[in-house]
Every structure is written in C-alpha cells, then in structure tokens.
N, C-alpha and C positions, 0 to 999 in steps of 0.2 A: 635712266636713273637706276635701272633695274640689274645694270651690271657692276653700276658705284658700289649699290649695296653689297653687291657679292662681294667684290675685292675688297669693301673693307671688313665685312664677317670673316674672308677667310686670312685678312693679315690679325684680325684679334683670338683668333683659336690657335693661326701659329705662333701669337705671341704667350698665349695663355699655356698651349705644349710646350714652352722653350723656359717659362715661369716654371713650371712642372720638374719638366728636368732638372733642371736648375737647383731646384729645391731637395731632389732625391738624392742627387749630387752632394751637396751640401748633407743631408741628411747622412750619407753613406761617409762622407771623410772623418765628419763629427766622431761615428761609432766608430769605426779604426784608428782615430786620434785616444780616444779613452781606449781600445783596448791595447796599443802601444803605449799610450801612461800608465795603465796598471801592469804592464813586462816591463816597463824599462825604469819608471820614477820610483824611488821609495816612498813608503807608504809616510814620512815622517813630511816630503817634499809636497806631496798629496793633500794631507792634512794642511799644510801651510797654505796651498793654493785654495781649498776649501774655506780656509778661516777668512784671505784676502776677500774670495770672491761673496763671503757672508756679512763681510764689514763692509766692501764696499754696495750691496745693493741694502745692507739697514742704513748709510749715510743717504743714496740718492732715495731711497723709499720703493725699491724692485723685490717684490715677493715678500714684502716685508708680512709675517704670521704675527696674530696676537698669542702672545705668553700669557703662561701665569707661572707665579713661584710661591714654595711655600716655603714659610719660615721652619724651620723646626729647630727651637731651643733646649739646652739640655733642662733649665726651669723655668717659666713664664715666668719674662720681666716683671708685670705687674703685681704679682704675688710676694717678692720681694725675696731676702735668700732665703728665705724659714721652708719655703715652699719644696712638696716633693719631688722627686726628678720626672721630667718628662717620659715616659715608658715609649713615647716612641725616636725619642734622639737613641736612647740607649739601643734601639732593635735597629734600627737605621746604621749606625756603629759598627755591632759585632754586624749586620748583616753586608756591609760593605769590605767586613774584614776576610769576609770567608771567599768574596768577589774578586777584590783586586788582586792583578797579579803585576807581581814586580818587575816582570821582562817588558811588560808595556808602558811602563811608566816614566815619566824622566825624574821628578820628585817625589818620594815617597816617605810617609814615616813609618817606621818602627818600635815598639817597646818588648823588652820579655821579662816576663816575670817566672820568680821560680812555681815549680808547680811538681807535681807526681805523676807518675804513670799508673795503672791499674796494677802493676806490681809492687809498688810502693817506693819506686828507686827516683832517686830523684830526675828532673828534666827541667826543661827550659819551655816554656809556652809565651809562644810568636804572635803580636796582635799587628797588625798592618793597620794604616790609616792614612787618610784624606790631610796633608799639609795647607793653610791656607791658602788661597791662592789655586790649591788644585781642583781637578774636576776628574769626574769620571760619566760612563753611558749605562746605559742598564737598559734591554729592551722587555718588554712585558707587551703580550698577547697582540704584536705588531706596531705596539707604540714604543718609541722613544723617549725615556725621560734619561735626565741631568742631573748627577749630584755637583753637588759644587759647595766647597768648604770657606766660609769668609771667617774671619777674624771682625768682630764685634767692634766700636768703636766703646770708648772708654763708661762715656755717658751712658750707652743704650745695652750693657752687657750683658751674655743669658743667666749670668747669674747675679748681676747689683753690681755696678758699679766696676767692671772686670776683674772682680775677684778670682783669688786662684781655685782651680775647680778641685773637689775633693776628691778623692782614691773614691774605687768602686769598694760597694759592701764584699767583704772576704780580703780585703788589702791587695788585691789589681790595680796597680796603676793607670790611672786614665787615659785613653785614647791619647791626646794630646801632651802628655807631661803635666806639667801644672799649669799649661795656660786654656782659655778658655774659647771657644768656639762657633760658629753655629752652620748646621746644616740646611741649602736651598735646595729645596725638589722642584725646577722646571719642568715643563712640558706645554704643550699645546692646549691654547684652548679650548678644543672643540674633544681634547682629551681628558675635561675636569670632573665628568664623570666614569671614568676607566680609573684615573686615581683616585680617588675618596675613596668609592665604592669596593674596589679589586685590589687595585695597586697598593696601598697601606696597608689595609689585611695581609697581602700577602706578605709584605717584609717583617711585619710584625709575626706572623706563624714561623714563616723561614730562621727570624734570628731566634726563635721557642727552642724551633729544634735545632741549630747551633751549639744552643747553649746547654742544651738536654746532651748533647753528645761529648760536647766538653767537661763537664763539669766533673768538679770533683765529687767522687759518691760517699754519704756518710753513714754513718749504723748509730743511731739513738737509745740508750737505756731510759726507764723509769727509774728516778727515786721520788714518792709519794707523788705530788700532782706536776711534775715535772720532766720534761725530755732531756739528756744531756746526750754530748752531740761529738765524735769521734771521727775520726778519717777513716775510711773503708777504703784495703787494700788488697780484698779476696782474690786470687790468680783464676779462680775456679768459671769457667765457660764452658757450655755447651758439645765444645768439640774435646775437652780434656774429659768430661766427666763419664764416666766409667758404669753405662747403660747399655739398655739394650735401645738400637738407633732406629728403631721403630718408632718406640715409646719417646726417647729425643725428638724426632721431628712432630710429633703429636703436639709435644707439650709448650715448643717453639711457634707451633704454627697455632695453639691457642692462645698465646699469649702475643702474637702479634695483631691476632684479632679482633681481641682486646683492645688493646690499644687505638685501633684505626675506627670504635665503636662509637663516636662521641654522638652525632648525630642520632645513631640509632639507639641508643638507649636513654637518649630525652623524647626522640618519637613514641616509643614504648612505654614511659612514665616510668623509670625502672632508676636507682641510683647506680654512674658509673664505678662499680666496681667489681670483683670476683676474688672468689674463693678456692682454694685449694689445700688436698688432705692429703699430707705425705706419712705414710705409716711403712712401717715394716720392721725389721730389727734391727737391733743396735750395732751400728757400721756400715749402714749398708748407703753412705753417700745423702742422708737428707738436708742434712748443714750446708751441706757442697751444691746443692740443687735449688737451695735459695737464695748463696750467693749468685750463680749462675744466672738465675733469673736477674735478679739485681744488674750484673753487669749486664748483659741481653739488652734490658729498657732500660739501665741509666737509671732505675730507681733508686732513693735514697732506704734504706731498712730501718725500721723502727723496730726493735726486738723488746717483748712488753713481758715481763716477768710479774703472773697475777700474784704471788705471795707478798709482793711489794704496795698492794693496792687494797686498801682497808674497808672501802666503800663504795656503793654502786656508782655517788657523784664525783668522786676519784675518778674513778672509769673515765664515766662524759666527760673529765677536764681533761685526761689524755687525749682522747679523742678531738676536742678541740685541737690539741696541738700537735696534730700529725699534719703533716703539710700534704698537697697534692704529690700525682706520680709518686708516690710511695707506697714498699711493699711491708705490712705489719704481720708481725710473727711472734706465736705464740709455740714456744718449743716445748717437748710434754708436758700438752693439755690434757691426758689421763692422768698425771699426778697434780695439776695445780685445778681441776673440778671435777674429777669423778665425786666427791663426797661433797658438793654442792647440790645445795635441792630446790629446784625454780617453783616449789606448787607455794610454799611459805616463806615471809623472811627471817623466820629463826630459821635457819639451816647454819650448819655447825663449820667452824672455822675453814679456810679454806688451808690445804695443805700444801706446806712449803713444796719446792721441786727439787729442792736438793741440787739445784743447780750452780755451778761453781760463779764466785763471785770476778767480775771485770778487774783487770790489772791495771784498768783507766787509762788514761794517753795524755796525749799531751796539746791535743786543742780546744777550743774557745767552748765555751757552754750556752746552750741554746736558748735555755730560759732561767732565769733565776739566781741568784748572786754567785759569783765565783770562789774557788775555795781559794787560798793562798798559792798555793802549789801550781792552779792553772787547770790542775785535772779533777776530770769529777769524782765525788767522793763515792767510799766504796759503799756496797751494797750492803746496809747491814740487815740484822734478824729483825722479822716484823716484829712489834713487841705484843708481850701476851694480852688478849684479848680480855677484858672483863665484862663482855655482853655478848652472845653470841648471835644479837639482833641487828647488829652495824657492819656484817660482813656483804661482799661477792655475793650475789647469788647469780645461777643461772640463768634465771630473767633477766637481769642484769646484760650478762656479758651475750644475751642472745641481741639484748635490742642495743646494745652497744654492736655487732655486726652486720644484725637486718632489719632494725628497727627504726625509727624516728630520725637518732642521732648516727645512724651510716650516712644520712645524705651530706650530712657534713663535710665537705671539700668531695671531692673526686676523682677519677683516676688512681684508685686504690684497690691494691692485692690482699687478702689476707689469707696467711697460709699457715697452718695448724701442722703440726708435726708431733706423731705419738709412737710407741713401739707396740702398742694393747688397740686396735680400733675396736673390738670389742667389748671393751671397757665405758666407750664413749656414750652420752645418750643420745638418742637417734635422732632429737633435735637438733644440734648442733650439725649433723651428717646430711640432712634435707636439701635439695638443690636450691639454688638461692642463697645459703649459707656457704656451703663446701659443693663447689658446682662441678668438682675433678677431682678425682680421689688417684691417687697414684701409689702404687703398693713398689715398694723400694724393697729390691728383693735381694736373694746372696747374690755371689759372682758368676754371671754366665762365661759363654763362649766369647761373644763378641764384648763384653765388658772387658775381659783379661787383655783381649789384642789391646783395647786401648789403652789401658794401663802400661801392656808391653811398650806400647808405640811414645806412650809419655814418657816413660822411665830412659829409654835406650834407644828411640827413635829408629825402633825395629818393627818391622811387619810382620816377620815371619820367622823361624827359625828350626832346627830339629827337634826341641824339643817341646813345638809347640800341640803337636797331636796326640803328646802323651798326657800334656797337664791338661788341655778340654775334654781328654777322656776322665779323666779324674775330678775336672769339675762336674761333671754331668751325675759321679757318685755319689760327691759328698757338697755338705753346705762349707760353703766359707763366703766371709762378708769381701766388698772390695779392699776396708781396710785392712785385714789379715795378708792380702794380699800385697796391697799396698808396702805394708812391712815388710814381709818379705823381698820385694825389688830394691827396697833400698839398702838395703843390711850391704850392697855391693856397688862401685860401676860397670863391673864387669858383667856381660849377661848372661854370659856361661853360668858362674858362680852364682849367681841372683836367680837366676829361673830354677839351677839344680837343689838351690836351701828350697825354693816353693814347692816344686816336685815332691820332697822328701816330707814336707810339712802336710801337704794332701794324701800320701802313704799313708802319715801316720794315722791321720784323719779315718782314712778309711780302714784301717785296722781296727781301732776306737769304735766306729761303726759295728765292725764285725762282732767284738765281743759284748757289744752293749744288746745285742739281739737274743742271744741268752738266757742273758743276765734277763731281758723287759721279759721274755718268755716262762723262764722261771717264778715272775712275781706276780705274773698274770696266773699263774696256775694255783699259786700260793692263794693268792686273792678269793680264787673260784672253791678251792679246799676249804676255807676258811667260811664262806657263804652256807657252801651245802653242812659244814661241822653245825653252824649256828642255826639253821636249817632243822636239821636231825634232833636238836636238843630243842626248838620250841615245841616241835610234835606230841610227845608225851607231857609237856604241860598243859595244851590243849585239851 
C-alpha cells in the first residue's frame, strides 16, 4: 500500500508542476501579446477591443462594477425656467473646455465669439465642447471619472420643456448653440466619496481660475451711488514697466501672496484684503503700476473719485458694489482728504481733485439706468454744498477701508496714489490700511534699459554709458524719458534728442546752485538786519 501511495503523490505534484508551468507559460504569452498590441495596434483599434470586451462581459455579468452617475443640469428641472443656472454645469463647461483636445477626439464642437486681447485689438475666442453623444476621461487623484454629454428628452428638459438655452451673461454664446444639454459625471462606486467631497470642488475652483484668466478686465467710475462699467485695455505689465527690478519682484511676489492667502486670513480673523501706497512725483509711472497689477491678477479696477461722493452712506453703497478680485483706487488722496477732519462731522467740504473728467466708452453700465448713447454719463461738478455737516469725513473713508464695511466681499486691493505722502495723516498710512508703501521714484539705470528695450528692442547700445552717467546727475521722471524715445524710430536719433535733454538738465542744475546760494545768503542778511534792529528796542 505503501508504495501506491507514493506513486500516486508523486504523479499529483507532477501534475500540479506541469499545471504550474502551464500557467506561467500562459501568463508570459499574455504579457508579450499586449506588449505587441500596444507596438503594433492603434490606439483607436485598441479602444474598440476595449469597448467589445466591456459590452460583452456587462451583457454576460463578468466583472460587472456598480456605477453611479450624476446628473448635472444647466437649471433644476423642478424649479421651472424662472430658476438660476446651475454654477456647477457652468464650471463643469468652461472646465472641460480648457481639457479637451481636438487631436483626440472624432466629434467635437466649437463656437467663437468675438472678444479683445489685453491690448485692445480685436480676436477670436475659442470655446470647445462636449457634442451629444460624446464622452470624455478625466483622471483625479488615481480615479477615473466620465464625462458624457446627453441631449435631454423633450419632456424632462434642463431647462422646461427643451427650450432654447440662453447666451451666457456678457452675450457668449452658449456651449451648445441654442440647443440644450445635460452633463453625466460617472465613476465608481466605492469612488462616491473622492467625488462629492474632492472631485466637484475641484472643477468648480479650476473653472474659478479659467475664467479669472480669460476674462475681459474692466475699470468702474463712480457717479453718486453708482458703478459704471468700461473695458480695460491697459498694455502696461510688469515686464514693460520701467523700475528698478528689485522693487518689481517684491511687489509681484507680494501680491501673489496675496492671492494664494484665502485660508489664512479666515484662520487669522483678518478681512481678505490689502493695501497699498504708491507716492512719489509726477510721472514717475504710478497709473502704469496699477494697471500692471490689474493685468498680473486679472483684477477688474474700480477707480473712486471722492469729490463725486457727498456722504459717508454714499461711501458704504459703493462699497457694496465693488465686486470681489478687485483692485479700488483712489488717485490723489492728498488733494481729495487732506482738508478732511475725522475728530467731528462738521469738517469742511471735501476738495475737488481736479482730476480730468472720462471720455466714457462704449459699453454696457453696471448699475443703474442707461443713458441714450450707451455710454456713461460724464462726470460732472459736485454741486455747492449748503451744510457743511453732510460731507466725507475721515472716519468715514477710514472705516469704509478697515472698518466694519471692508469685510464686505473679499479678495480686495486698495491702492492710494499721492505726489505729497506728507501731506497724508498717519492714520490712513498704519499697516493694516496701507500695508506697502512704494516710493515711485525718477529714472534710474535699470529703468531706462527697459524703456530702451520697450521702445527699440535694444539692450544695449553706445550711447548707453553716457545717458546712466547723466541719469545718476540729474532727476528726470520715466515719462520725460518716455517722450523723448518716441519723438523717433530711429534709436540713434531718439537716445541722441535724450542725451541732449539731460545736458541740458544738468546745465539747469548748475546754474540753479547759485542762484539757491545767493538766496540763502540773502535770507541769512535779512534775519541778522531784523536781528540788529530789535536790539535797541529792547
């Protein structure tokens, strides 16, 4: 008996080694079978075997996963059409537009609408989209999800009855033309919390900043309690703008730090916003440094003209209507509140800025009835005050910055711009108000290269050692400069009219040294005369 058993133990271990092999065997043709399908099949022939070999094991029930899909409509059916749009079809949309790409695709849509560049020229802006019928992948933190675009049946429409769907706010043409849609988000689901939780947030952030990068940028006047609402076409950036690139990267890398702050200044208890204090003298590039910023983040500008603002509750309704991501400026704030007095509210009228009035434009108005013409009306003179108890005051426009009504919306710049800092009271100048003071200074060394390099797309030249010897003597602003390179194309001719303009400068110089010499002596003459003569009155 004792030898049956053996012979038949050892015929079931070489049946079970020959199972073995067998199986490795197998194993090994399998892997050289797929990696000769991915050299030799295309990927389209691939894809179709894929799709066969997924239909057919969801018909017989082999490997078959539980889904889930989620609906997402541009408005809940049940709300009917009065209802607002869905924020997240709309982020789902552009956020699929900036995904797909056209080389992968066999059906795909397109619309383009007209639109602007940041120089003001006209262009074409490209929205790609999901056709019914298609589908797309999108992987997120090692899961798989499914877009897939259905066409609505007539009854169950996302928006009543398959109505045609309306243009986007700003007259964009909708994703689909006029017909209507709806998007399905699949995935797995044992992956229903990676999407709620993760996966929506993110597309919803992602399509935030899409559209923060696309958008067109505006610049907002006040007339009395009202915003009116412009196209901003400033060319002015950081790399054109004519500093010292020291102080550039400083003010680039605070203000993107800014930006990336959100969590940490709700940790803090602090309102998201900041300040900044651009002073220095006249020309010396401050206008051009809050476009700059402006383009940078994609902020829209609200430019608030205080002689146009008759009362503190004025203020707080602007302030209501300053939208997020926007940067508010108040262009010389020593002429529109040095003669403001925050201890009482009689403080005596606020004075005009003398600042030129807007030649207005030509687009839509933000709040408030529209004039005939389309564009907003001009800015006229405040009218004469007959109380001088109903004005601005400096408590006022202090807690209109860091008070109560700053928490109001978030993501907000305010940036003061004065030629006197001096001038200013030191309230308004405290961190937390004006958290960056930036002194806008004449034309250095390195300012003028970039001027050269904007103007003539020059770096360097022969006469470039003589004019930074001559800036280092005399003051001149960048735009003194500025005029000078253009008076020509030629850079011969343009750098030689600048040369001769800083001569003279410093000629001017020389004689004026004299002259102060002379009157400082006069001065001193004049003291000891008046000096001499109370003596014997005493």
């Amino acid at each position: 008996m004792e030898p049956m058993e053996a012979a038949v133990g050892g015929k079931a271990v070489d049946a079970y080694r020959k199972a073995l092999a067998t199986a490795a065997s197998a194993a090994a043709y399998a892997v050289m079978a797929r990696s000769m399908a991915r050299e030799l099949l295309p990927e389209e022939l691939r894809a179709a075997a894929r799709w066969a070999a997924s239909a057919l094991g969801a018909r017989v029930g082999w490997g078959q996963r539980d889904r889930r899909t989620l609906v997402v409509r541009s408005q809940p059916s049940s709300t009917g059409a009065g209802a607002d749009d869905n924020l997240l079809f709309e982020a789902a949309r552009t956020y699929l537009a900036s995904r797909l790409d056209p080389r992968a695709m066999r059906r795909l849509g397109v619309t383009l609408a007209r639109a602007r560049d940041d120089a003001g020229r006209a262009s074409w802006r490209r929205l790609l989209f999901l056709e019914p019928g298609g589908s797309t992948f999108d992987d997120f933190e090692g899961v798989r999800f499914t877009w897939t675009c259905v066409e609505p049946t007539s009854s169950g429409g996302a928006s009543g009855g398959g109505s045609k769907k309306k243009a986007k706010k700003g007259g964009e043409p909708s994703a689909g033309g006029d017909r209507d849609f709806v998007l399905e988000l699949s995935f797995d689901a044992q992956h229903t919390d990676v999407a709620m939780d993760r996966y929506v947030p993110f597309v919803m952030h992602a399509a935030e900043e899409v559209e923060q990068r696309e958008r067109a940028l505006k610049i907002c006047m006040n007339e009395g309690r009202m915003w009116y609402r412009m196209s901003l076409h400033h060319p002015a950036t950081f790399e054109t703008l004519a500093m010292d690139p020291a102080l550039k990267r400083s003010i680039v890398a605070d203000l993107d730090l800014f930006k990336s702050r959100r969590d940490h200044y709700r940790r803090v208890g602090k309102a998201w916003k900041r300040g900044y204090l651009l002073y220095g003298p006249p020309g010396t590039g401050k206008s051009s440094l809050v476009a700059a910023m402006a383009n940078h983040l994609r902020y829209n500008l609200f430019d608030l003209d205080l002689s146009h603002v008759q009362f503190n509750t004025s203020l707080q309704w602007l302030l209501v209507g300053i939208s997020d991501k926007s940067i508010l400026v108040i262009e010389d704030i020593d002429c529109c509140c040095d003669a403001v007095s925050r201890k009482d509210d009689k403080a005596p009228p606020v004075r005009t800025c003398g600042r030129k009035e807007d030649d207005g434009g030509d687009d839509d108005i933000d709040d408030g009835p529209a004039p005939e013409s389309g564009a907003p009306p001009p800015r006229t003179a405040p009218p004469p005050n007959k109380s001088n108890s109903n004005q601005v005051t400096l408590s006022g426009l202090l807690n209109f910055i860091d008070g109560l009504w700053s928490t109001i919306g978030e993501e907000r710049i305010i940036v003061f711009t004065t030629n006197y800092k001096d001038r200013l009271d030191p309230a308004l100048l405290r961190p937390g108000r004006m958290d960056m003071h930036i002194y806008m200074g004449f034309c250095g060394r390195e300012a003028f290269k970039t001027l050269a390099h904007n103007y003539f797309l020059i770096d360097d030249h022969p006469l470039f050692p003589e004019i930074q010897e001559l800036l280092s003597e005399v003051e001149v602003t960048p735009a003194e400069v500025s005029e000078m390179l253009l008076r020509s194309n030629n850079a011969d001719v343009a750098l030689r009219g600048l040369v001769e303009l800083l001569e003279d400068k410093k000629e001017k110089k020389k004689q004026a040294v004299p002259t102060e010499e002379k009157q400082s002596e006069e001065e001193e003459a004049g003291k000891e005369e008046a000096a001499s003569r109370e003596q014997p009155s005493k």
